[in-house]
C-alpha positions as CSV (number, residue, x, y, z in Angstrom):
1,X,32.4,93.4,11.9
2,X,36.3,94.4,11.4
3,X,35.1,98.3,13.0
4,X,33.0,96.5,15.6
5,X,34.5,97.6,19.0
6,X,33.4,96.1,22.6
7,X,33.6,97.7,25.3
8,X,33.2,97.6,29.1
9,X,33.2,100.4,31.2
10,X,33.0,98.3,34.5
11,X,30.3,100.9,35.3
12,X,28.0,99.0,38.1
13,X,27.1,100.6,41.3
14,X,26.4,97.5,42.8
15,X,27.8,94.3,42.8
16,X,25.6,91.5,40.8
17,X,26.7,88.3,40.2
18,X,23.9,86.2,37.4
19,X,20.4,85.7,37.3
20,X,18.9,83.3,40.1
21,X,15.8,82.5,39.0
22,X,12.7,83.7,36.7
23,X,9.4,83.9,38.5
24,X,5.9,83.0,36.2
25,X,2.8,83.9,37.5
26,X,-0.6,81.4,36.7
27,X,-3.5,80.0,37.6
28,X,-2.5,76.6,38.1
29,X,1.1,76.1,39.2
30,X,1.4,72.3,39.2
31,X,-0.1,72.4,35.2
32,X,2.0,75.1,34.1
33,X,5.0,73.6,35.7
34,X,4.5,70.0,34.2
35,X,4.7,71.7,30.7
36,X,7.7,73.5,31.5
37,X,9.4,69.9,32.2
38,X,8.3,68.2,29.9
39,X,9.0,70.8,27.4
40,X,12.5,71.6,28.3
41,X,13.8,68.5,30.9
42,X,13.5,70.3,33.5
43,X,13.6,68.8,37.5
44,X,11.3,69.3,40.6
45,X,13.7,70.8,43.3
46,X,12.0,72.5,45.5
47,X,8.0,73.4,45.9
48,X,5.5,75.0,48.3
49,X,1.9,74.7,49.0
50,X,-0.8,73.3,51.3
51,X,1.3,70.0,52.2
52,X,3.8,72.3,53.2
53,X,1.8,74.5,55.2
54,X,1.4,77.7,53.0
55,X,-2.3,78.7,52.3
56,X,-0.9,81.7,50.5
57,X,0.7,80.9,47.3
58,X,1.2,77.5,45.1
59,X,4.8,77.3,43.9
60,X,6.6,75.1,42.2
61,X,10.9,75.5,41.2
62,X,11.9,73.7,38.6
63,X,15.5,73.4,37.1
64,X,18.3,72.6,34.4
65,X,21.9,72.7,34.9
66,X,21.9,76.6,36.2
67,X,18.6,77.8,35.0
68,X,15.5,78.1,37.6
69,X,11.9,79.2,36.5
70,X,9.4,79.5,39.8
71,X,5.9,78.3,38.9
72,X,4.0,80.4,41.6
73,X,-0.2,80.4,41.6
74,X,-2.7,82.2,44.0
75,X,-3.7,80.2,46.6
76,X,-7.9,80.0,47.3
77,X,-7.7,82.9,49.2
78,X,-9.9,83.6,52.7
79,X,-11.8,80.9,54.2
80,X,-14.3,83.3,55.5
81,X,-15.8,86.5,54.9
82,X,-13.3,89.5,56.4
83,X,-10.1,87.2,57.0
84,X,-7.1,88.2,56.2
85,X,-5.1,87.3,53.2
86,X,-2.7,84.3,54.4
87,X,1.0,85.5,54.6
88,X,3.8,83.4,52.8
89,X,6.8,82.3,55.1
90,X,8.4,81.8,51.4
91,X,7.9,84.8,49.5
92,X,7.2,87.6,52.0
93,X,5.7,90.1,49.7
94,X,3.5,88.1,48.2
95,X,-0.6,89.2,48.0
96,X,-2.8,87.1,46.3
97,X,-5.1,89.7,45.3
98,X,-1.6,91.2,43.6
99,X,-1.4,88.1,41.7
100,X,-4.7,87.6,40.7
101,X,-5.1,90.9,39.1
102,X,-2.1,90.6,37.5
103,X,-3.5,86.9,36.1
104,X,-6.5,88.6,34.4
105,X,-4.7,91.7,33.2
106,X,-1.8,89.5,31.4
107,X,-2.1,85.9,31.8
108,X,0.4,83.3,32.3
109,X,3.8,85.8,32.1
110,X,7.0,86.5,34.0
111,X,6.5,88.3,37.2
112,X,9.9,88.4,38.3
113,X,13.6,88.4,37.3
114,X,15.5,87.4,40.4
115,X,19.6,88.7,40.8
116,X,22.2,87.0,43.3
117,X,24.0,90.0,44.8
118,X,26.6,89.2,47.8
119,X,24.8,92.0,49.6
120,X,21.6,92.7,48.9
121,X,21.2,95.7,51.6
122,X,23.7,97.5,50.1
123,X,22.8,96.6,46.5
124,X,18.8,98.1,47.5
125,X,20.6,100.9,48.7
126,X,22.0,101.7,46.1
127,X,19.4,101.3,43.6
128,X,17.4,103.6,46.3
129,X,19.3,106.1,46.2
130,X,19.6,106.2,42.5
131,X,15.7,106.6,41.9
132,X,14.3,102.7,42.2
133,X,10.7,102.3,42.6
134,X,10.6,100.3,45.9
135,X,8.7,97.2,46.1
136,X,9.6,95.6,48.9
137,X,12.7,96.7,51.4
138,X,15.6,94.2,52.3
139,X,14.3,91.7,55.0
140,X,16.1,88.1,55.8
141,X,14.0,85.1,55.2
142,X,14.9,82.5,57.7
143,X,13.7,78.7,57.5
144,X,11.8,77.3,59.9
145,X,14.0,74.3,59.7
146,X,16.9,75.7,60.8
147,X,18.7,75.7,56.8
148,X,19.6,79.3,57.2
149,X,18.2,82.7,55.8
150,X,18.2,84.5,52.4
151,X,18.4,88.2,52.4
152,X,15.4,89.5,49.8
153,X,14.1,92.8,48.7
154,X,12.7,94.3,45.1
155,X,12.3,97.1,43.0
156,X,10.3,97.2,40.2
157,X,11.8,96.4,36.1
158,X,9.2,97.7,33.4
159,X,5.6,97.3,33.7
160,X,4.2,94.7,36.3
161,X,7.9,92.8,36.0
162,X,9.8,93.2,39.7
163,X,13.7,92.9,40.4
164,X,13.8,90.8,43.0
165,X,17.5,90.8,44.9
166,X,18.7,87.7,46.3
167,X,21.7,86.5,48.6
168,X,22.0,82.7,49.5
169,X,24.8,82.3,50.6
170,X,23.7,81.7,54.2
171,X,21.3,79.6,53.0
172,X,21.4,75.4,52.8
173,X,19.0,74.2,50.7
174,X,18.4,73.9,47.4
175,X,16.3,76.8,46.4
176,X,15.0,79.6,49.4
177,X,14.1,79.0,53.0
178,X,10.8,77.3,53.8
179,X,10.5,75.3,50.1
180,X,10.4,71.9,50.3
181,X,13.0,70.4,48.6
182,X,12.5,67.4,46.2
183,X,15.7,66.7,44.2
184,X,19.2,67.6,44.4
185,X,20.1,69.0,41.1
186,X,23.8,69.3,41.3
187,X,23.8,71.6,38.1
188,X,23.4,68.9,36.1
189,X,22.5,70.1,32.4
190,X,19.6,67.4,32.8
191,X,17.8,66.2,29.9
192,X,17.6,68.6,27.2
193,X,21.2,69.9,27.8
194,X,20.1,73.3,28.6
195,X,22.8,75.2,30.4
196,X,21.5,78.5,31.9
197,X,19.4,81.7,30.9
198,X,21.8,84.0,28.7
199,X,19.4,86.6,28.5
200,X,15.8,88.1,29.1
201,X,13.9,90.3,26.6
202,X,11.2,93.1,27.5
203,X,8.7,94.7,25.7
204,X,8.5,98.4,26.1
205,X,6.3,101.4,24.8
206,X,9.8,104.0,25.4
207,X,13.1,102.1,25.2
208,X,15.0,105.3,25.8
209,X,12.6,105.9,29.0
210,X,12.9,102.2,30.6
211,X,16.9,102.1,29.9
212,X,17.5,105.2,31.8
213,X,16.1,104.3,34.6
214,X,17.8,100.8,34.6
215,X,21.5,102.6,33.6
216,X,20.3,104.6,36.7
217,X,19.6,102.3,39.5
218,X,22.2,100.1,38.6
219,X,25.3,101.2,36.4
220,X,25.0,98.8,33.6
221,X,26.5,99.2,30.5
222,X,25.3,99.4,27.0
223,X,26.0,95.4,25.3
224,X,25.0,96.4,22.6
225,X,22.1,98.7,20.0
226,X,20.2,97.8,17.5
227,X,17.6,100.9,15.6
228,X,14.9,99.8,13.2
229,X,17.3,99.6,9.6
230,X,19.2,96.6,11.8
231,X,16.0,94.3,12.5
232,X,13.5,95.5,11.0
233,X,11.1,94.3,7.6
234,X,9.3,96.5,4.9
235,X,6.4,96.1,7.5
236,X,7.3,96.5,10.7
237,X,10.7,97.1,13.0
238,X,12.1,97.5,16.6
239,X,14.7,99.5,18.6
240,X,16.5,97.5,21.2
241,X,19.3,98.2,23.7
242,X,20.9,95.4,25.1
243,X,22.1,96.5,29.6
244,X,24.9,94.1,30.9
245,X,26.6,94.3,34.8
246,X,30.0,93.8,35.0
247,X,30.8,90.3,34.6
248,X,27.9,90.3,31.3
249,X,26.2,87.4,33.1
250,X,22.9,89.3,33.6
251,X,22.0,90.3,29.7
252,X,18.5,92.3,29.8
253,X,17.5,93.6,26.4
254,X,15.0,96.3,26.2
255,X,12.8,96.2,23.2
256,X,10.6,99.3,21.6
257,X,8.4,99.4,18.6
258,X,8.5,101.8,15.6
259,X,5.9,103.4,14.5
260,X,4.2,104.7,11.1
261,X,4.9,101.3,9.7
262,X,2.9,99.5,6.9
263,X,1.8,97.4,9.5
264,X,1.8,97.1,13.1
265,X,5.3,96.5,15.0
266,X,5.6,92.4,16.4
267,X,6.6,94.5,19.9
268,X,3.1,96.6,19.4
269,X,1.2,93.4,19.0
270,X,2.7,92.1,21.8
271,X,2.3,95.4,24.2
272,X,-1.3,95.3,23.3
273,X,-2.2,91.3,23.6
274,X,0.0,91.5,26.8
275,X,-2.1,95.0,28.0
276,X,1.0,96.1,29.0
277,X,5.1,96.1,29.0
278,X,6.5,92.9,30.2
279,X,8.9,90.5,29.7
280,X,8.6,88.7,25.5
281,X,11.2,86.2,26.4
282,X,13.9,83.9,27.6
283,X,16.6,82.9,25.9
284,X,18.1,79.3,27.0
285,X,22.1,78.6,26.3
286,X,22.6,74.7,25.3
287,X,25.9,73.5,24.6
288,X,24.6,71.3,21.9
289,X,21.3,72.9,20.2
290,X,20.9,70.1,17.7
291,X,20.3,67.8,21.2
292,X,18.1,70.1,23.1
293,X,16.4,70.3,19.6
294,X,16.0,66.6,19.2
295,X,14.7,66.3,22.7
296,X,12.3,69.2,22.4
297,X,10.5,68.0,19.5
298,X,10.0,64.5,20.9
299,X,8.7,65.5,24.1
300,X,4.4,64.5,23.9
301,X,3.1,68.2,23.6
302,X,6.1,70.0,23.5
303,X,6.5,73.5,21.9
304,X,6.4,74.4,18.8
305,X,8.8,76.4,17.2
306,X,8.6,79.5,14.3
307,X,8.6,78.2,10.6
308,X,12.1,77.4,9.3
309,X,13.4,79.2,6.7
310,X,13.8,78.3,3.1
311,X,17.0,76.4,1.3
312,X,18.1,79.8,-0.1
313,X,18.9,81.0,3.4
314,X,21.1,78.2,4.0
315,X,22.7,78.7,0.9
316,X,23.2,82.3,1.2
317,X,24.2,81.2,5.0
318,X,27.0,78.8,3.8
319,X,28.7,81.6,2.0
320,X,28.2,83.8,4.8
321,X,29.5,81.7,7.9
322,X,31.9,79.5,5.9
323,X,33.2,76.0,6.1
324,X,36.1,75.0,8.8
325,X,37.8,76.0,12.1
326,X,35.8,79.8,11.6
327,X,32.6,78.6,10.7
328,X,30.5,75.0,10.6
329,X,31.3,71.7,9.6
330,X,29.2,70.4,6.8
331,X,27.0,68.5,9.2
332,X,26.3,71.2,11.3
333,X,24.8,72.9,8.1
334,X,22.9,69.6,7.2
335,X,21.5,69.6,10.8
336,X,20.8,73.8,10.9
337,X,18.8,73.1,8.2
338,X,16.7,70.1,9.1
339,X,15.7,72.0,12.4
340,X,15.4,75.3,11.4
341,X,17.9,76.8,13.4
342,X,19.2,80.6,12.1
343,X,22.9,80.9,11.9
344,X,24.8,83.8,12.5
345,X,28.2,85.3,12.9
346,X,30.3,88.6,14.3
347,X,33.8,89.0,16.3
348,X,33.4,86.7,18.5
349,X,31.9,83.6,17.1
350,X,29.1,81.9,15.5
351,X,25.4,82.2,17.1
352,X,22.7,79.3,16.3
353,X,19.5,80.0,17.7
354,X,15.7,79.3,17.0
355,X,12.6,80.7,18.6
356,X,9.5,78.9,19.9
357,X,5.7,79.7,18.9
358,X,3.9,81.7,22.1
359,X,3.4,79.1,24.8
360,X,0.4,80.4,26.6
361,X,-2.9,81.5,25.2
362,X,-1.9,85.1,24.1
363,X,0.7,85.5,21.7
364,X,3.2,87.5,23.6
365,X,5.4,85.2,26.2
366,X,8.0,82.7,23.9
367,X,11.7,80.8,24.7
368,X,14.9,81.1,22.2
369,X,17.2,78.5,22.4
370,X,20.7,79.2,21.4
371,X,24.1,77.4,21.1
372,X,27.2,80.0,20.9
373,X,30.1,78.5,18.9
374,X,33.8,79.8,19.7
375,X,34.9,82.5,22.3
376,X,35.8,79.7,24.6
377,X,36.9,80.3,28.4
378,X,40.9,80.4,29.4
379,X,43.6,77.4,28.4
380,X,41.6,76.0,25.6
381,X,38.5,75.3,28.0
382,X,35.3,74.9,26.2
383,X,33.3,76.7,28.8
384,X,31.9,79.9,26.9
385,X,32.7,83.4,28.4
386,X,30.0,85.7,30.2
387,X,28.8,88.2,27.3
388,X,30.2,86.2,24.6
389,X,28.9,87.1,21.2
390,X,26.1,88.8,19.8
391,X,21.9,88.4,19.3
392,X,21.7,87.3,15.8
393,X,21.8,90.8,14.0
394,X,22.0,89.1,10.5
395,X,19.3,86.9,11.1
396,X,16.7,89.4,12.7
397,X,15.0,90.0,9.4
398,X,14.5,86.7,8.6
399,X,13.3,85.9,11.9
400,X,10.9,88.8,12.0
401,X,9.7,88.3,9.2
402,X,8.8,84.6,10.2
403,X,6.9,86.6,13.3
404,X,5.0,88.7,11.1
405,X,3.6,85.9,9.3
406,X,2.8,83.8,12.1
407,X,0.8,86.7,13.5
408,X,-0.9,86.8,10.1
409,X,-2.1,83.5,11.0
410,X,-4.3,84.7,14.0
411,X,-5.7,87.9,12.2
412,X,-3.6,90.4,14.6
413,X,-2.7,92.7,11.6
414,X,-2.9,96.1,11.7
415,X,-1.4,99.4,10.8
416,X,0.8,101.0,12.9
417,X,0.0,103.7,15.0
418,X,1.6,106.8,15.2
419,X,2.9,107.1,18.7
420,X,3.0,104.9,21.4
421,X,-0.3,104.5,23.8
C-alpha cells in the first residue's frame, strides 16, 4: 500500500458524466421488478406498457437515491399473421424478436448500461470514429406530452450488453420521454439506504481484447489491475482491469478467466451458464451497509447472500484493519461479523462489502453491496469522492473461495480448460 500510486491521466475523448440507468431484460417485467423492490427498497417512478399505449415492450423503472434499474419485457408481439412488430415511442431501438432471443439465449440479465453525456452526438461521434460497433445512431426522443426530448444512441459493450448514451437535460420528467411517471423520487436514499451504482462487472472470454476496444472508443483510464496471484484460489483465478472516465463516476471492471486450473474458473462457469459474455454484476454504494443489511434480510423473499466467513477471518481482520480513527470501532467489527460483511483496507480507506447468491435461475447475474469508509469529499463533508478506494483485493480470496463452494453445491465443477472457447 505505501508504493501504491494513483493515477489519472484525464484521458477521455468524450465527455461522460455517471451512469443513468441499468437496463434488465425478462420475461415478465412487473414480477421481476416487484423483487427488485422488495429486495433492495426500491420506488416505482416511471413505467410503460399497454395502459400507456405501447404494444411493444413492458417496462418498468424503479429507483433508490441515484441508482435506476429498467425492468423491460417483450410485449405479445403481432396480432396477426404478417404484421409488423409494434414500434416503441420510449425506446426506439427496441425489437421484440431482439429481446426474445436474447431471453432464451441468457435469461433474466443486463441488456444495457446507460451513460449521461452533455452531448450525446458528439460523444457517438467520437466513439465512431474510434472503431464503436454501432447500434443505434443518435436520434432525439421527444414526448408526446410536451416534457421535452432526450437525445439517445448506442454502441455495443461486450457480448449482447449495449452502451446506451443518454442526455436529459432537455427533458422534464422523471425518467425518459413517453414513461409514465408514478413517484417523484427526489434522490431520496429510500428504504434500504442505497445510494447509487459504484460499479458494474463483466464477464469476458479476452480481457486484454474487450479493454482495448473500450480504452479505444472512449479514452478511459486504467483504475486499477488485478492478475490471477491477486484473486485467485488453489483452484481457480481471474484477471480483471478495472476502465474509469474522468471524474471515476462510471467504474466498469472487465473480468477474464485463467485457465489450466485444478478446476474451472468462477468467470468460466459463469461465461458458460450465461452462453456468453455479459454483465456478472452490480455493485450498490450504501452509506450505512449494516442498515441496508438489516433491511435486506427482513424483506419476505429477499436475497440471499454468500456464506460468511469464519471467526478466524475476523480475527486476522482486526489485526489487519485496526481499531480507531484509521480503521473500525469495536462495534462495527461485532456487526461485520454478525452479517458477514468482508472488510478491507488500502490508501484511501476502508472497503466493507458482501455479495449476494445469483438472483435468477442461472448462476451468473448477482448484486454487491458496499459501504466505503474515509476519503471524504472537501471541508470535512462526508459525501465520499468519485473513484474513492479500491475492490476488496485482500478479501478476493476469501470471497472466491466462498464462490467456489457455493458452485460446488449445484454440481458445476469442472476442470479448466485450456483456452478460452
Amino acid at each position: 500500500m505505501t508504493n501504491f500510486i494513483r493515477t489519472n491521466p484525464m484521458s477521455d475523448k468524450l465527455e461522460t458524466l455517471g451512469f443513468h440507468h441499468v437496463e434488465f431484460y425478462t420475461f415478465d417485467a412487473t414480477s421481476t421488478a416487484s423483487y427488485f423492490i422488495n429486495c433492495l427498497g426500491l420506488d416505482i417512478v416511471s413505467k410503460t406498457n399497454l395502459s400507456t399505449g405501447n404494444k411493444a415492450h413492458y417496462s418498468i423503472m424503479a429507483q433508490t437515491g441515484d441508482f435506476k434499474v429498467l425492468i423491460t419485457a417483450p410485449g405479445n408481439g403481432p396480432i396477426s399473421e404478417g404484421d409488423a412488430e409494434p414500434k416503441s415511442d420510449c425506446l426506439p431501438n427496441f425489437s421484440e424478436n431482439q429481446a426474445n432471443q436474447f431471453l432464451m439465449k441468457h435469461g433474466l440479465a443486463v441488456r444495457t448500461i446507460a451513460w449521461e453525456t452533455p452531448d450525446v452526438f458528439a460523444a457517438f461521434k467520437t466513439m465512431k470514429e474510434n472503431s464503436a460497433r454501432v447500434v443505434y445512431e443518435p436520434t432525439k426522443v421527444v414526448d408526446k406530452d410536451g416534457l421535452g426530448y432526450v437525445d439517445f444512441a448506442e454502441v455495443e459493450a461486450y457480448g449482447d450488453v449495449n452502451i446506451r448514451l443518454v442526455n436529459t437535460t432537455n427533458f422534464r420528467g422523471q425518467f425518459l420521454p413517453n414513461f409514465k411517471d408514478e413517484h417523484d423520487t427526489k434522490r431520496s436514499y429510500g428504504r434500504f439506504g442505497v445510494k447509487r451504482l459504484d460499479h458494474i462487472v463483466g464477464n469476458v472470454w479476452d480481457m486484454n481484447v474487450t479493454a482495448d476496444y473500450i480504452r479505444k472508443m472512449t479514452g478511459f483510464h486504467d483504475f486499477a489491475e488485478f492478475t490471477a496471484e491477486d484473486v485467485g484460489t488453489v483452484n481457480s483465478g481471474l484477471n480483471s482491469v478495472v476502465l474509469a472516465n474522468n471524474n471515476e463516476m462510471i467504474l466498469m471492471p472487465i473480468n477474464e478467466p485463467t485457465f489450466n486450473t485444478k478446476r474451472q474458473s468462477q468467470i468460466e462457469t459463469y461465461l458458460i451458464q450465461h452462453r456468453g459474455e455479459g454483465v456478472q454484476h452490480m455493485a450498490l454504494i450504501t452509506p450505512n451497509i449494516f442498515h441496508t443489511l438489516k433491511a435486506m434480510r427482513a424483506a419476505p423473499g429477499g436475497m440471499s447472500f454468500m456464506p460468511a466467513q469464519d471467526h478466524g477471518y475476523y480475527e486476522r481482520a482486526r489485526v489487519r484493519i485496526g481499531l480507531g480513527a484509521d480503521g473500525l470501532t469495536e462495534e462495527q467489527f461485532r456487526l461485520t461479523e454478525e452479517y458477514g460483511v468482508l472488510i478491507d483496507k488500502d490508501d484511501r480507506g476502508i472497503l466493507l462489502q458482501i455479495f449476494t447468491k445469483p438472483f435468477g435461475d442461472r448462476p451468473t447475474a448477482f448484486i454487491e453491496i458496499i459501504q466505503r469508509v474515509g476519503c471524504g469529499g472537501e471541508s470535512g463533508s462526508t459525501e465520499q469522492k468519485a473513484g474513492c478506494g479500491g475492490f476488496g483485493k485482500g478479501n478476493f480470496k476469501d470471497l472466491f473461495k466462498s464462490i467456489e463452494d457455493y458452485e460446488e453445491t449445484l454440481h458445476l465443477s469442472a476442470p479448466s480448460k485450456t483456452s478460452s472457447a
